[in-house]
C-alpha positions in Angstrom: -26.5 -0.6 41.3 -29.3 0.5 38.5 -27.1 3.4 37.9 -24.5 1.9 36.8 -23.4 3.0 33.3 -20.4 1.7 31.1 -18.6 3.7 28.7 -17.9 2.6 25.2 -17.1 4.9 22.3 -17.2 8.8 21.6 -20.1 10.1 19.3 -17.6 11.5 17.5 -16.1 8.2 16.6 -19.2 6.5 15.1 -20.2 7.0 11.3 -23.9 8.3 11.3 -26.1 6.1 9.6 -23.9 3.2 9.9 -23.1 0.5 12.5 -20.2 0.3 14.3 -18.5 -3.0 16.6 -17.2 -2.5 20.0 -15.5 -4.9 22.8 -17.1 -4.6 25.9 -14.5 -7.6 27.6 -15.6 -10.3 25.8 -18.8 -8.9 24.9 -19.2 -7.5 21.1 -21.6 -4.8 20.7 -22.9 -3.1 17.6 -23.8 0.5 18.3 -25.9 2.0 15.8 -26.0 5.9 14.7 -29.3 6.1 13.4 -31.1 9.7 12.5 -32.9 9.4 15.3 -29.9 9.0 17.9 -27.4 5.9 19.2 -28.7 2.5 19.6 -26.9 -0.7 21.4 -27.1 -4.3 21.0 -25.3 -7.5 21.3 -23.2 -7.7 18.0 -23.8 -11.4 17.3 -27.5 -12.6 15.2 -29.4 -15.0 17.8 -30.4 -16.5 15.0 -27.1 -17.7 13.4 -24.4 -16.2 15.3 -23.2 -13.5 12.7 -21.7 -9.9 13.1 -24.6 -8.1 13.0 -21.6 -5.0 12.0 -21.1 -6.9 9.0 -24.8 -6.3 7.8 -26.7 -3.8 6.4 -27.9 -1.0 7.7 -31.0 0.9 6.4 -32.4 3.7 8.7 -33.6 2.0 11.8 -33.3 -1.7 10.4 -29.6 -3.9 10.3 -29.7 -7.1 8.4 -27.6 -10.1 9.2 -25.2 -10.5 6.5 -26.0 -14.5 7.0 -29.4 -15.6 6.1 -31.1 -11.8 5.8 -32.8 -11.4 8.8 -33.3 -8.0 10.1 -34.1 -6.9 13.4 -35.4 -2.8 14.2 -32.2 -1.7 16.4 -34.7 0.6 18.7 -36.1 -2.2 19.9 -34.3 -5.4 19.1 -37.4 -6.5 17.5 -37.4 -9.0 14.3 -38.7 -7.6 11.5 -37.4 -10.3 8.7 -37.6 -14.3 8.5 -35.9 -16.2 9.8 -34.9 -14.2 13.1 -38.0 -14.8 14.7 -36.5 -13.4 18.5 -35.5 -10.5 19.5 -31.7 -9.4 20.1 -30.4 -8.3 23.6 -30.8 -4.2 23.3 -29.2 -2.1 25.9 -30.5 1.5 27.3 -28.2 4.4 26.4 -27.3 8.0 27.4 -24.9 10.0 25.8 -22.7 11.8 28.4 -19.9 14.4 27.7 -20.0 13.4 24.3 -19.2 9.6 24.8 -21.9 6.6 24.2 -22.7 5.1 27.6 -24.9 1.8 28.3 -26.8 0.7 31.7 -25.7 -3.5 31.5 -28.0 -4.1 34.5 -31.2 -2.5 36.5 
């Protein structure tokens, strides 16, 4: 259904301006608190595999803690060599103060 939502954390569990890793099954996600609101993606570089929560985060940019390459979390767009794709972002809503993501639709 393309109104299907999934819960994952409460806003009030995330750091703001940081990055934070949650288990979705077997699925690790890295959900961003950015000063412009909450951001998802797939936790793992498609570049190398790394935790993307292990990087750093600047404003609207995380690094990969393994070779550097940064990605803008709005969008999943690369925005540093050597990630040259862009990571698997999610659409989110924040309902009754919890983070929510739409998987499919």
């Amino acid at each position: 259904m393309a109104d299907d939502w999934t819960d994952l954390i409460g806003v009030a569990d995330l750091t703001t301006g940081w990055v934070t890793r949650v288990d979705l099954g077997a699925r690790p996600l890295a959900v961003y608190h950015t000063p412009t609101g909450i951001y998802v993606s797939l936790a793992l570089c498609n570049h190398g595999g790394a935790d993307l929560c292990d990087g750093y985060m600047d404003g609207h940019l995380i690094e990969c803690p393994l070779h550097q390459g940064a990605f803008d979390v709005r969008t999943g767009a690369p925005i540093g060599a050597p990630a040259t794709r862009a990571m698997k972002t999610f659409p989110v809503r924040i309902e009754n103060g919890r983070v929510q993501i739409r998987l499919k639709g």
